[in-house]
C-alpha positions in Angstrom: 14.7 11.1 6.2 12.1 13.1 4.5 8.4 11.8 3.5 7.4 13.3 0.8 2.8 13.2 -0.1 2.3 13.9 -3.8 -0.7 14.2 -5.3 -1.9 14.4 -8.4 -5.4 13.9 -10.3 -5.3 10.3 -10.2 -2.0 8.9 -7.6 -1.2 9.8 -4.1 2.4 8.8 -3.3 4.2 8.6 0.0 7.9 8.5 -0.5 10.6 8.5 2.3 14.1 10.0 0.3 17.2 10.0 2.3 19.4 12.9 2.8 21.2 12.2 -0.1 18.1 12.2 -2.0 17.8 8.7 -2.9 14.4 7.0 -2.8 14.0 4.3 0.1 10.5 3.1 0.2 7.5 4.0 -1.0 4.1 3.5 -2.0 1.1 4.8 -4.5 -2.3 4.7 -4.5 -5.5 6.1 -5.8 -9.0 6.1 -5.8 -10.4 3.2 -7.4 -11.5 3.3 -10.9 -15.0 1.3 -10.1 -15.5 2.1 -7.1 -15.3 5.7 -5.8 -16.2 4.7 -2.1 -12.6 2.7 -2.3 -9.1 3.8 -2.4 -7.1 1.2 -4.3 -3.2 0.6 -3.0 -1.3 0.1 -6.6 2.0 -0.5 -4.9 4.7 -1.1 -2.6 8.0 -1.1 -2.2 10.6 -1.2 0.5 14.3 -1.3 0.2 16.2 -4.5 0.9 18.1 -3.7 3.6 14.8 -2.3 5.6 12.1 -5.1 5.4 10.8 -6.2 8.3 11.1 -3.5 10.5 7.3 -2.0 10.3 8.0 0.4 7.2 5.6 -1.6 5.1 3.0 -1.8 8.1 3.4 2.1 8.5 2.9 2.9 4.8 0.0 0.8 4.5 -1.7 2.6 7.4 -1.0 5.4 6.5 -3.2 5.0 3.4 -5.7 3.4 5.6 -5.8 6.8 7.8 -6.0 8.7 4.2 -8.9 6.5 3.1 -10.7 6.7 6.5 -10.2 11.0 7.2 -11.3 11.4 4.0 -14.8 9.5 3.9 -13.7 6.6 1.9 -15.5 2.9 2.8 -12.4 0.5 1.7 -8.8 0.1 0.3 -8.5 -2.9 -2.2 -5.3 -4.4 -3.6 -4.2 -7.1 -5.8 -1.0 -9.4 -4.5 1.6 -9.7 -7.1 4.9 -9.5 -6.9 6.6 -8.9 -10.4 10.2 -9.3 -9.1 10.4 -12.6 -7.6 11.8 -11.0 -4.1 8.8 -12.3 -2.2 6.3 -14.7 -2.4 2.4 -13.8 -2.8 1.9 -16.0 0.0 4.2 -14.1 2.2 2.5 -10.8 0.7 -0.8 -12.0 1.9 0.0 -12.7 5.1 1.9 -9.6 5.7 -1.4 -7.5 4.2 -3.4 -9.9 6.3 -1.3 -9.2 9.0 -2.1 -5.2 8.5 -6.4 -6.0 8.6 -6.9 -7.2 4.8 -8.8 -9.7 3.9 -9.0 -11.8 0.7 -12.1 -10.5 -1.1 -13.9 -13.3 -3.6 -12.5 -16.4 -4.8 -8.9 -15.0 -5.9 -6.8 -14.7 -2.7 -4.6 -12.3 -4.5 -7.7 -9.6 -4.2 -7.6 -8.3 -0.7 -9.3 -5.6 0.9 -9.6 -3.7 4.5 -13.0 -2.6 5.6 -13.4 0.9 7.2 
């Protein structure tokens, strides 16, 4: 398995790729558009056959250590899954589960607090 960080201007992605060079999981984020004390996670995605065994959990903090070493105060997201493979319910509780917290009156807007 390799893990791959790519950056560019405005998305950092951290892919795992099998041997075989297929992507696995991933996920992307950047620095937040309004808020430059924020890194915002834009999404997230783990293969079938490897949810829930901590690959989300691990991808998730490791933006939270990117946010935190480089001097950023937050990392917000937005709940919604577009493929109907989870529920947003059992998103939330699984980014709740990771520190997040819904932020306002939409429960779909989470963030973690450095």
């Amino acid at each position: 398995r390799i893990k791959l960080h790519c950056y560019n201007i405005l998305y950092i992605f951290v892919i795992e790729i099998t041997k075989e060079y297929r992507m696995k999981n991933y996920i992307d984020y950047s620095i937040d558009d309004c808020d430059d004390d924020a890194i915002t996670i834009n999404d997230l995605y783990i293969v079938e056959g490897e949810r829930k065994k901590g690959k989300g959990k691990e991808l998730v903090k490791s933006v939270i250590e990117y946010a935190r070493d480089n001097g950023f105060l937050k990392v917000n997201l937005f709940v919604n899954c577009t493929d109907g493979s989870i529920s947003n319910d059992d998103l939330i509780k699984f980014y709740e589960s990771c520190g997040f917290d819904s932020h306002g009156d939409c429960s779909e807007l989470m963030e973690y607090a450095i």
